[in-house]
C-alpha positions as CSV (number, residue, x, y, z in Angstrom):
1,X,64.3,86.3,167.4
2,X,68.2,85.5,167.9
3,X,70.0,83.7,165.8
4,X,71.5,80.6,167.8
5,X,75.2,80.3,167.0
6,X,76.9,77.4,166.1
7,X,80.3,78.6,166.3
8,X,81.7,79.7,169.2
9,X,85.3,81.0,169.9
10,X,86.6,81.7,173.1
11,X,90.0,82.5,174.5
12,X,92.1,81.3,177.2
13,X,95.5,81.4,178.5
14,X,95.9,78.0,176.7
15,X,95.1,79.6,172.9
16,X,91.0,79.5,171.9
17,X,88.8,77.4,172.2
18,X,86.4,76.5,169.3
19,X,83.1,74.7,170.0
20,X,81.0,73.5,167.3
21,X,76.9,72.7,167.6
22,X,76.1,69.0,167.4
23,X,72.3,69.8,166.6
24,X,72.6,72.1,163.3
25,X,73.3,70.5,160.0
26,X,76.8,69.7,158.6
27,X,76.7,72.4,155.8
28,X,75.5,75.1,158.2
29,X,77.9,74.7,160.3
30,X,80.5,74.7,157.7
31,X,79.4,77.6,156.6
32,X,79.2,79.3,159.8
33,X,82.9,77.7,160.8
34,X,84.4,79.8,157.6
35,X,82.7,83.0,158.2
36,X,84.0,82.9,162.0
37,X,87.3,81.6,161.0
38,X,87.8,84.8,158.5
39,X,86.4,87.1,161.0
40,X,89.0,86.2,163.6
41,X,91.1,89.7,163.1
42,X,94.2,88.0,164.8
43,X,98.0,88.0,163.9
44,X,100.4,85.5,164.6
45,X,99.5,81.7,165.0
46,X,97.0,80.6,167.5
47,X,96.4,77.1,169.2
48,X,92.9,76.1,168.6
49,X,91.2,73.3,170.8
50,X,88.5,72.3,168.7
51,X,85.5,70.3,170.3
52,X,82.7,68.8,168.9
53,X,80.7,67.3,171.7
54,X,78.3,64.8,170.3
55,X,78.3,65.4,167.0
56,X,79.7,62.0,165.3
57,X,82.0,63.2,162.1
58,X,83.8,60.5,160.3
59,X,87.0,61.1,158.8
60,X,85.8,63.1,155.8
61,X,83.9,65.1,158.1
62,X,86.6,65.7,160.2
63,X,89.1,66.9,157.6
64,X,86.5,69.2,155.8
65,X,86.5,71.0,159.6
66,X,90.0,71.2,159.9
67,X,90.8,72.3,156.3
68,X,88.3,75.4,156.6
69,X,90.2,76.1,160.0
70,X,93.5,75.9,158.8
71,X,92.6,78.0,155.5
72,X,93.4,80.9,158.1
73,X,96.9,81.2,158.5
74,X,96.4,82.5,161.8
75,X,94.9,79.2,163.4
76,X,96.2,75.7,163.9
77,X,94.2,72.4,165.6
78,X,96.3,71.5,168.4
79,X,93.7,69.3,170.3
80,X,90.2,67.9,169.0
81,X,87.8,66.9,172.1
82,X,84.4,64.7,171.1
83,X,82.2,63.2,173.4
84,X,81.4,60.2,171.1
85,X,83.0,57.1,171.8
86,X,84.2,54.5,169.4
87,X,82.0,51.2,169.2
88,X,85.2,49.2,169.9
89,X,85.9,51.9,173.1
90,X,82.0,51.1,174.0
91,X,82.7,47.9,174.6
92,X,85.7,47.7,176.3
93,X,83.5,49.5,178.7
94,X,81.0,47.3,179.2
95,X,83.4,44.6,179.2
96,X,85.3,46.2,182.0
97,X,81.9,47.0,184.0
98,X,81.5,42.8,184.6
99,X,83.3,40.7,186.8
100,X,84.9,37.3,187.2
101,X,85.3,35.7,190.7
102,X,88.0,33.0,191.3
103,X,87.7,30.7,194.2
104,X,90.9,29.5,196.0
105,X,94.6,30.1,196.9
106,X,96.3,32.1,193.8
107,X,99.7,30.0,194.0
108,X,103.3,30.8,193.4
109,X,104.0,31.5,189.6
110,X,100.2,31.3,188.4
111,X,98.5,34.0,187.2
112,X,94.6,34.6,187.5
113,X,93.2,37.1,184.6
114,X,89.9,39.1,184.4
115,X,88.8,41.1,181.3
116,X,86.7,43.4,184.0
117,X,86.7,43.2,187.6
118,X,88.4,40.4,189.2
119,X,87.2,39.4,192.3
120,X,89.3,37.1,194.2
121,X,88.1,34.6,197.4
122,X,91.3,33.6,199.1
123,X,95.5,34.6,199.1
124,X,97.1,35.4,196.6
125,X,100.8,34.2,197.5
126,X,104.1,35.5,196.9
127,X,105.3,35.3,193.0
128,X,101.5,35.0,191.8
129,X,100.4,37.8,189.7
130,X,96.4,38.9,189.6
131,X,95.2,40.7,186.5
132,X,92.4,42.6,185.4
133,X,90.8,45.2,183.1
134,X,89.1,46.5,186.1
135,X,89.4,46.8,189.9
136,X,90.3,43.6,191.4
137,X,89.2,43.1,194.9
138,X,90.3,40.3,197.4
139,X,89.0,38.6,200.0
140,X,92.3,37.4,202.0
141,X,96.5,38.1,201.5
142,X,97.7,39.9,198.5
143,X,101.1,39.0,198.8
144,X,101.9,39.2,195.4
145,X,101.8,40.9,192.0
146,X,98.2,42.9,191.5
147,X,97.8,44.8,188.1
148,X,94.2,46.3,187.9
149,X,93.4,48.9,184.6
150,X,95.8,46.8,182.4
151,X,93.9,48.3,179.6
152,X,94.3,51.7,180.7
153,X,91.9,52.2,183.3
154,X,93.3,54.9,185.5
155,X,89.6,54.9,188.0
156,X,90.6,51.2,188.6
157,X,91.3,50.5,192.1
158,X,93.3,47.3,194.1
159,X,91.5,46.2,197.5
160,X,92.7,43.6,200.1
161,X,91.6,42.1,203.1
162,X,95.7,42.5,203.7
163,X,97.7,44.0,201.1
164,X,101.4,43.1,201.7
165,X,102.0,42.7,197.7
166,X,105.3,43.0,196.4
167,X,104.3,44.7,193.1
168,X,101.2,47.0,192.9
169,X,100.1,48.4,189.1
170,X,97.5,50.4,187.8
171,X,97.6,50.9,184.3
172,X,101.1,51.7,183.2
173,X,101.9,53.0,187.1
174,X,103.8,50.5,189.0
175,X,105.2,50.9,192.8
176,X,107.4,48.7,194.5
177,X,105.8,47.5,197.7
178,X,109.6,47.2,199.1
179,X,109.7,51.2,198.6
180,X,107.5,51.3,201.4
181,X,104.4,53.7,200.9
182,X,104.6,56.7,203.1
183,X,100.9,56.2,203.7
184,X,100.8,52.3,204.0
185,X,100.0,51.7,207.5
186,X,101.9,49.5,209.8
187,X,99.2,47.2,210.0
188,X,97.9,46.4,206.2
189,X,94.2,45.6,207.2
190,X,91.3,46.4,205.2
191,X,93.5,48.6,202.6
192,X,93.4,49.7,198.7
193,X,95.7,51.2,195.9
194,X,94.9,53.7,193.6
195,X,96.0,56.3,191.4
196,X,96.4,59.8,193.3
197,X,95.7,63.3,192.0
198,X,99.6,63.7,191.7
199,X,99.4,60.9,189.5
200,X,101.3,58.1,191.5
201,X,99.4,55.1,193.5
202,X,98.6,55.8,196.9
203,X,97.3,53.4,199.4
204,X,94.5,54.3,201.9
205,X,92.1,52.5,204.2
206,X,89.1,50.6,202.6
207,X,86.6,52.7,204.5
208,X,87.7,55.7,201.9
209,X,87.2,53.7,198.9
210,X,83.5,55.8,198.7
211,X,84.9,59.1,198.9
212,X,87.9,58.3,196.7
213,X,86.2,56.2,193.8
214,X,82.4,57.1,194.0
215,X,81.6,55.8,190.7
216,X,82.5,52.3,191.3
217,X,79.3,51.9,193.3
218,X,76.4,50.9,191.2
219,X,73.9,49.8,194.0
220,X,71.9,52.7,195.0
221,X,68.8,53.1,198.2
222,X,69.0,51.1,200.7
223,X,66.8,50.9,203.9
């Protein structure tokens, strides 16, 4: 029967990559790491991307990884992927999975927070800012400041009935509504701002909120 490995190294254009087994034991793997790590045969220095997928290492585990790597001279951590998320990231999550709903005009020079989705019934008028972990989605006139993500969220989206705002932000990206948006109809109906591909916000029609953002849905069926 086949030994399953728990080291794997492969290369790219980018350097190797160098994935480790989150099943096996801790000393196994170690051992396995330094037998791979000698048997490299390379020259020169090599960028390693080292992920651990769900394996959860602390910081003594961590360093006992990267000090058997980097007892080759030939190979250097550059970037270190895990799929295990921080307690404090967890719930910042959750946090910005719920949403608030505020009732009501949003006037000049007050500001409406959300730690998650903001949801907001009524305008929001010019010089009134609207900010939110999350999305923020409103029912009437954005005519003023949105910022949705301000935690960092770049899947975080801006939706209006009518979206005339002066400011738009999501997450550190900002845009200046008096640049005027190649893409920002005429008519502002039924519209929403989010972060393009190319990494800038772009505004599209509501109706294309599905197909651009299909994991803020969280109702499924239907009949």
């Amino acid at each position: 029967m086949t030994k399953s490995q728990m080291v794997t190294i492969k290369g790219t254009k980018d350097g190797l990559v160098l994935r480790l087994d989150d099943h096996c034991s801790f000393s196994e793997l170690l051992e396995e790491l330094e037998e791979k790590v000698q048997g490299t045969g390379l020259e020169g220095v090599a960028e390693v991307q080292l992920h651990t997928g769900h394996r959860y290492c602390d910081e003594q585990d961590m360093k006992s990884i990267l000090s058997v790597i980097h007892h080759s001279p030939h190979l250097r951590v550059s970037k270190v992927q895990s799929d295990v998320i921080s307690l404090e990231e967890c719930q910042q999550k959750l946090i910005e999975k719920q949403s608030e709903t505020y009732i009501g005009i949003v006037r000049s020079g007050q500001i409406v927070k959300a730690a998650g989705d903001l949801v907001i019934i009524g305008d929001v008028n010019p010089n009134a800012q609207v900010i939110a972990g999350g999305s923020i989605y409103i029912l009437g006139r954005l005519k003023g400041i949105a910022h949705a993500g301000a935690k960092g969220n770049l899947e975080a989206v801006i939706a209006a009935s009518w979206l005339e705002a002066t400011h738009l932000k999501i997450a550190d990206k900002m845009e200046t509504m008096t640049d005027e948006l190649t893409i920002l109809s005429e008519h502002p109906e039924m519209e929403c701002a989010y972060i393009h591909d190319n990494g800038q916000i772009a505004i599209d029609r509501l109706q294309e909120l599905r197909h651009l953002r299909p994991g803020l849905a969280t109702f499924k069926g239907g009949i």
